[in-house]
C-alpha positions in Angstrom: 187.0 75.8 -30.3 183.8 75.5 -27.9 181.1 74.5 -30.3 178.4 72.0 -29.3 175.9 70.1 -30.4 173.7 68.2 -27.7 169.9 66.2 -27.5 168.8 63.5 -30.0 166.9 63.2 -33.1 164.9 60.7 -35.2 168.2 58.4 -35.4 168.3 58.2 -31.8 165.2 59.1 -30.3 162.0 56.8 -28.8 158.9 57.7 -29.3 158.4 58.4 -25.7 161.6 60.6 -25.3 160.3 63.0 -28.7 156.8 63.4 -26.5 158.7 64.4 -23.6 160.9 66.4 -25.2 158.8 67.9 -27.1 158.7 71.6 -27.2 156.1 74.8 -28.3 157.7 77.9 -29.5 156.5 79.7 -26.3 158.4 77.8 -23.9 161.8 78.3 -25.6 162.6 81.9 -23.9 162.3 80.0 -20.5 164.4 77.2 -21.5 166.9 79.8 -22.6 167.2 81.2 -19.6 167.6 78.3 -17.9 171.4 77.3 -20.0 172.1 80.3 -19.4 171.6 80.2 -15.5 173.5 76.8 -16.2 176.8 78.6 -17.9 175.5 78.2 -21.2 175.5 82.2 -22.5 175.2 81.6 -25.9 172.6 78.8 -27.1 170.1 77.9 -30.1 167.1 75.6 -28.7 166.4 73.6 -31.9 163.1 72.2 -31.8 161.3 69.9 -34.9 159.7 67.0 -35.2 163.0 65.3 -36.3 165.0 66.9 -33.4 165.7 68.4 -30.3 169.3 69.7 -30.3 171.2 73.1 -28.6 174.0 74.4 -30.8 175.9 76.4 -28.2 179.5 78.0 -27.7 180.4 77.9 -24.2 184.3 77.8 -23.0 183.7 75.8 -19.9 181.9 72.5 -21.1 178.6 74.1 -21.8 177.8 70.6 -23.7 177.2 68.9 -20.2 175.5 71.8 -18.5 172.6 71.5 -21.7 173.1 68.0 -21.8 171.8 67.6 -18.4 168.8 70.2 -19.3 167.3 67.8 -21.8 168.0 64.6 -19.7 165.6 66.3 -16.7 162.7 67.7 -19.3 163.2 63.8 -20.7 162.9 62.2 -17.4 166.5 60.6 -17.9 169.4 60.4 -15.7 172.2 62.6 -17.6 174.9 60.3 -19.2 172.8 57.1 -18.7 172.6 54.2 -21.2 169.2 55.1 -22.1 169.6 58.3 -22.4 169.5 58.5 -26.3 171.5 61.9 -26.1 174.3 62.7 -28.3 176.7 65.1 -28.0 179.5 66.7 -30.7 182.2 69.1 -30.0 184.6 71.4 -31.8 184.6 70.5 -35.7 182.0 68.0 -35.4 179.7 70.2 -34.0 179.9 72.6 -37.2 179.6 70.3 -39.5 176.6 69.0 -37.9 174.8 72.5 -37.7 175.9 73.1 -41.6 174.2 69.6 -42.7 171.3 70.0 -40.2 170.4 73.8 -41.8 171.3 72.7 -45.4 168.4 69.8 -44.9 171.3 67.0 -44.8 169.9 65.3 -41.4 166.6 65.3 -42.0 164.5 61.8 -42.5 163.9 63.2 -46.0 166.8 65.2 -47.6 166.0 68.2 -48.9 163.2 69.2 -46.9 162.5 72.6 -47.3 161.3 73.8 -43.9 164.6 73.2 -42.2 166.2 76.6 -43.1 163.5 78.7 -41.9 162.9 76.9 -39.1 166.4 76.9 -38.0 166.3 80.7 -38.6 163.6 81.0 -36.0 165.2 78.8 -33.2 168.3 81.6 -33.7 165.9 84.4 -33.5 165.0 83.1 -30.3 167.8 83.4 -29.3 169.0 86.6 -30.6 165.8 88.1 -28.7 166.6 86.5 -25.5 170.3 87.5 -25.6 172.2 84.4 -26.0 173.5 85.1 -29.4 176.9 86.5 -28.8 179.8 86.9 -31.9 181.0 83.8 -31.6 177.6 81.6 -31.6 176.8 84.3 -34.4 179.5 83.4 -36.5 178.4 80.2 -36.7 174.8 80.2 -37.5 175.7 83.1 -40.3 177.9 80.5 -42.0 175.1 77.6 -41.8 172.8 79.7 -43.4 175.2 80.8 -46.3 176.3 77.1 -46.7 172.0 76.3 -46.9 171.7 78.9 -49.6 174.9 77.8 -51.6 173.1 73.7 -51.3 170.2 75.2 -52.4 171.4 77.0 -55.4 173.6 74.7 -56.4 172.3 71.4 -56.1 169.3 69.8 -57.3 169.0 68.6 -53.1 165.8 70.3 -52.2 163.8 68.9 -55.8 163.2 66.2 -54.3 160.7 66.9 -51.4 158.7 69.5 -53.9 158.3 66.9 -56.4 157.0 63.9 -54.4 154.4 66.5 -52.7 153.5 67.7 -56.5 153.3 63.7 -56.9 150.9 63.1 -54.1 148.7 66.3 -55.3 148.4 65.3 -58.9 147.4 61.4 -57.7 144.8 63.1 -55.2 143.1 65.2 -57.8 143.0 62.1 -60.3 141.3 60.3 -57.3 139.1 62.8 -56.1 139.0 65.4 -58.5 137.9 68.6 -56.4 139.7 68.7 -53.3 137.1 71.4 -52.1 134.3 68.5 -51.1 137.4 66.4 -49.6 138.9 65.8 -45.8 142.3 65.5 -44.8 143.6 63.3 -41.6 147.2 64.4 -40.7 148.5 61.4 -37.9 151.5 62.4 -36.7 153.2 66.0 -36.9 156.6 65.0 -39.2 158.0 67.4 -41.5 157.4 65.6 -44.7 153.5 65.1 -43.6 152.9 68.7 -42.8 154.4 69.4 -46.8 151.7 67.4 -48.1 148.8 68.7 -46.0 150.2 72.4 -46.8 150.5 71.3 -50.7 146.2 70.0 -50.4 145.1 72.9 -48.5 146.7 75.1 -51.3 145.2 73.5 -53.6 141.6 73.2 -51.9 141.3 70.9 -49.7 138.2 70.9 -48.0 138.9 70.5 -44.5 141.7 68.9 -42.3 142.0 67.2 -38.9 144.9 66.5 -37.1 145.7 63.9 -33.8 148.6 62.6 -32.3 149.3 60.0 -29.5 149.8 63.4 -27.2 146.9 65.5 -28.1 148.4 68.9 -26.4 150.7 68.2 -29.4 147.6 67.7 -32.0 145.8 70.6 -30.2 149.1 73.1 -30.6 149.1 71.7 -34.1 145.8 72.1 -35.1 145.8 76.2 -33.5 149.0 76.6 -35.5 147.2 75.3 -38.5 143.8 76.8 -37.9 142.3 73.3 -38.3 140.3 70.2 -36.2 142.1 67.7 -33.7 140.8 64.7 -32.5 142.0 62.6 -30.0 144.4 59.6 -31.2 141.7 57.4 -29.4 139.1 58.2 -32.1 141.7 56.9 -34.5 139.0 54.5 -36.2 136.1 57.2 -36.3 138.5 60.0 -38.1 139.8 58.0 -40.8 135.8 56.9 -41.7 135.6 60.7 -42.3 138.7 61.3 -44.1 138.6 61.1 -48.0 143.0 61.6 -47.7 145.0 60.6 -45.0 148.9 61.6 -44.7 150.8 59.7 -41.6 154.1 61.1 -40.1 154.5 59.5 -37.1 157.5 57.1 -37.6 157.3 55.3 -34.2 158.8 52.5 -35.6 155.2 50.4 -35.7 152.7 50.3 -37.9 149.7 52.6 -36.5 147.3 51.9 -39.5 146.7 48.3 -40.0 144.7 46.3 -42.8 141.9 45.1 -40.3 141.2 48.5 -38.8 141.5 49.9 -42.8 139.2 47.2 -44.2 136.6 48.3 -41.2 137.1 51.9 -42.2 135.9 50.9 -46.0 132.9 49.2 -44.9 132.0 52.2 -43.3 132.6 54.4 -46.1 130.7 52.2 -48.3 133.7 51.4 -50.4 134.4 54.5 -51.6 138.3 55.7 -52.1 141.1 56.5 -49.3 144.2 58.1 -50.5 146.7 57.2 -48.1 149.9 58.9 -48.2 152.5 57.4 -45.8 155.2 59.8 -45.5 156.9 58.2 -42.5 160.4 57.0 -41.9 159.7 53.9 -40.9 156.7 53.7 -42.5 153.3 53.9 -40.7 150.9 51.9 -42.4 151.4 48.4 -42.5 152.2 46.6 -46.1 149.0 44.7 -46.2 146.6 47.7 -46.2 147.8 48.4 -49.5 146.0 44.7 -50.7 142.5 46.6 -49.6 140.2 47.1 -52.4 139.3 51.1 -52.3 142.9 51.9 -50.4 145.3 53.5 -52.5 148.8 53.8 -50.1 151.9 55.6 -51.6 154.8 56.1 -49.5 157.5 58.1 -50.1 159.9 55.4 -52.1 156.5 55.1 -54.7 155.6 58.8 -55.0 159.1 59.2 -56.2 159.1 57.1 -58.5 155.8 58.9 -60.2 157.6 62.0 -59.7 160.4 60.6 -61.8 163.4 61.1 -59.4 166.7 58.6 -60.5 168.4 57.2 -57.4 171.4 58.0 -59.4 170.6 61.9 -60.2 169.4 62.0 -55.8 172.8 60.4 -54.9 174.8 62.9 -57.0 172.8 66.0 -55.7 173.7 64.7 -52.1 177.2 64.2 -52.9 178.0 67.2 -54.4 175.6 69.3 -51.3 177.8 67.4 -48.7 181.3 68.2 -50.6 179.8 72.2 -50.4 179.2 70.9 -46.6 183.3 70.1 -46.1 184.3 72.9 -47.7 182.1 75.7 -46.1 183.1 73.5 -42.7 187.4 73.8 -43.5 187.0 77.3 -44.2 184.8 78.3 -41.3 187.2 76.4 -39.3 190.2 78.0 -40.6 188.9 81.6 -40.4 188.1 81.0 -36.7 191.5 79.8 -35.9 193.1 83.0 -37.9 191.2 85.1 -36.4 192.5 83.4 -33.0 196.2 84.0 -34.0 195.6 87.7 -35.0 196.9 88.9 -30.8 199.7 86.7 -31.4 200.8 88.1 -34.6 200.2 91.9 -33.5 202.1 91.3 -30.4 205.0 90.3 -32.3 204.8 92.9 -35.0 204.4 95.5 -31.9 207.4 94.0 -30.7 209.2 94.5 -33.6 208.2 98.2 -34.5 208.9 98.9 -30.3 212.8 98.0 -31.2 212.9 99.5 -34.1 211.8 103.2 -32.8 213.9 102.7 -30.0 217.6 101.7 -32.1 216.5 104.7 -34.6 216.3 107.4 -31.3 219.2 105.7 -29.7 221.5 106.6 -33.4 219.7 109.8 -34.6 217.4 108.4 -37.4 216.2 110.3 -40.4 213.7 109.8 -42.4 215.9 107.0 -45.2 216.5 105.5 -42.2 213.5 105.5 -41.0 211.9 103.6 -44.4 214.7 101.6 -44.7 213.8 99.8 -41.2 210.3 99.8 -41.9 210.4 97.6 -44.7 213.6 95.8 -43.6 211.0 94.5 -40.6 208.2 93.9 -42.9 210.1 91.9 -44.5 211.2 90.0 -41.9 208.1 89.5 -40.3 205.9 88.6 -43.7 207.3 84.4 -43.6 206.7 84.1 -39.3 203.2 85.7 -39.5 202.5 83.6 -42.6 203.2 80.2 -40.7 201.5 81.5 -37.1 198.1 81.7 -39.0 199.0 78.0 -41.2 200.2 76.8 -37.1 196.1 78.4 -36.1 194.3 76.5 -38.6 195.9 73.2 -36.9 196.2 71.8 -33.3 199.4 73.2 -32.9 198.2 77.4 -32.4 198.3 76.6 -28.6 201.8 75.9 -28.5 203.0 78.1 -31.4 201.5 81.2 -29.8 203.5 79.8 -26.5 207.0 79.1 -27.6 205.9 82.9 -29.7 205.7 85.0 -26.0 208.4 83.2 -24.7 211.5 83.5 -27.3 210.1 87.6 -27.8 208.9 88.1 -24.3 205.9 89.6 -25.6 204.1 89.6 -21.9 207.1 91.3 -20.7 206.2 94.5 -22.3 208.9 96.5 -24.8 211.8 94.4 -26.0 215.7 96.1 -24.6 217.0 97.1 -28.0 221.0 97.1 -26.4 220.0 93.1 -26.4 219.5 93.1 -30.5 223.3 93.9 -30.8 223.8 91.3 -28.0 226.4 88.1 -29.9 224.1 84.8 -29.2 
């Protein structure tokens, strides 16, 4: 089993390692290239605003070739103690690549743009030519084991219904959305919902900045909207009737003094702040301001009427389809691995077989009679080689297997079958 998993995400990243590893659609096909110049022939570049990651299958230790990859594009040394890089291997790696498609790893469960944009990262791939069967295989299986969540929990409610929260508390603020302005700071998952859910219900205009503004100026193409630069922080929210933060540095970026400076300016008219990151943005006190109405994601749910109860079953029961969907992906790799082994021993067995009928004139009862006298015999070994594949014991079964039938010797000698042990 060569599955990987390698690069960091919003559990392990700084702020200043996301920046630096941040990466546009358009440089992925050169990335690509360059694991696979590394060893690494078959490899998915992952990259959200939660994560950078490469799911990969490579026999030789492919996780260290792309492990070194991100360290350089970060600036890091490669294994180095502030490298926040994390790497996982064999079944690990699956089930990480199932939770991560399914929505499972993301700072708000459920979100519903993890699928697709996990489809496209493979696409990428699949167009560069590193999508071989194996690598294939396992990005089928993620997506199946996304649709089954999906369909069967009540996982992915939870994002749609705190952005339907957020629009109805807009609209009861503002009333038309047309004669409004949106501020997006910060480029998270959960704060691009929101702005998509206001500009398809109206909203007037949008503007986006980030503390890299090639990242707010890709954003802002992408979204066929303003950018401004992060410096102008004070100056765009004085514009901005509805502001959504996704930054998550792990600071608070809008404070109550610069917020009670931005009402003065507006002449006290209404800000509908929507704080959507994890950890929050927007620091507690701003939320005291007269005119500043803040909502994070723990109080829109609450409007939306989510139980923690009914959230902790629908992730239960998404991560129990998660175990499963891993054991049985596991299990149909490893029989699938023991299918040489089996075939060599059944060839075996037909090869002696032919060779004791021509050596004693066989007829055709004969004949029968041996064929199903072998299946037979065969049906309990083949049975427990593919039980000894789905464990760590396939290695040596399919070993002591060659050796006690000589299977890499060729075509048993069928005198040796009436040979006395």
């Amino acid at each position: 089993m060569s599955y990987f998993v390698t690069g960091t995400n919003h559990r392990s990243w700084t702020a200043s390692v996301r920046d630096r590893l941040f990466t546009e659609p358009a440089e992925v096909p050169a990335l690509l290239e360059r694991l696979f110049a590394a060893g690494v022939s078959q490899a998915v570049w992952l990259a959200t605003c939660d994560r950078t990651e490469i799911i990969g299958y490579a026999p030789d230790r492919g996780d260290a070739a792309a492990a070194a990859l991100l360290a350089g594009r970060a600036g890091l040394a490669p294994g180095g103690a502030e490298a926040p890089l994390f790497t996982l291997t064999g079944p690990e790696a699956v089930r990480h690549v199932f939770a991560v498609t399914a929505s499972l790893e993301s700072q708000v469960v459920g979100e519903p743009q993890v699928p697709g944009q996990v489809k496209a990262a493979y696409r990428q791939s699949v167009a560069a030519g590193l999508a071989g069967a194996e690598l294939d295989a396992l990005m089928r299986a993620a997506f199946a084991v996304a649709k089954r969540v999906r369909s069967e929990t009540a996982i992915s409610e939870r994002p749609t219904s705190v952005a339907a929260a957020a629009l109805g508390i807009a609209r009861d603020l503002h009333g038309d959305l047309s004669r409004r302005q949106g501020l997006l700071i910060g480029l998270g998952d959960m704060g691009l919902l929101m702005v998509e859910g206001l500009r398809a219900v109206g909203l007037g205009g949008l503007t986006v900045m980030t503390p890299v503004s090639s990242r707010a100026e890709a954003a802002a193409k992408r979204l066929g909207c303003h950018h401004a630069p992060f410096e102008e922080l004070e100056n765009a929210l004085a514009g901005a009737d509805i502001v959504v933060t996704a930054l998550g540095l792990g600071r608070h970026v809008l404070n109550a003094g610069t917020m009670e400076a931005v009402i003065r300016r507006r002449r006290r008219r209404p800000v509908f702040v929507i704080d959507t990151a994890l950890p929050t943005d927007v620091e507690p006190g701003v939320g005291e301001i007269d005119a500043a109405f803040v909502y994070d994601l723990a109080d829109l749910e609450q409007v939306a009427l989510q139980g923690r109860a009914g959230r902790e079953a629908a992730a239960a029961a998404a991560w129990k389809i998660v175990g499963t969907a891993v054991e049985d992906f596991l299990r149909g790799r490893a029989e699938r691995a023991a299918v040489p082994a089996v075939a060599a021993l059944r060839g075996h067995f037909e090869a002696v077989r032919r060779q004791v009928l021509a050596g004693n004139g066989g007829n055709d009862g004969a004949e029968e009679a041996t064929r199903r006298l072998v299946n037979r015999l065969l049906h309990r070994p083949s049975e427990m080689l593919r039980r000894l594949a789905a464990g760590a014991e396939q290695a040596e079964g399919d070993r002591v297997l060659r050796l006690l039938f000589r299977l890499d010797e060729g075509e048993g000698d069928a005198d040796s079958e009436d040979t006395e042990p």
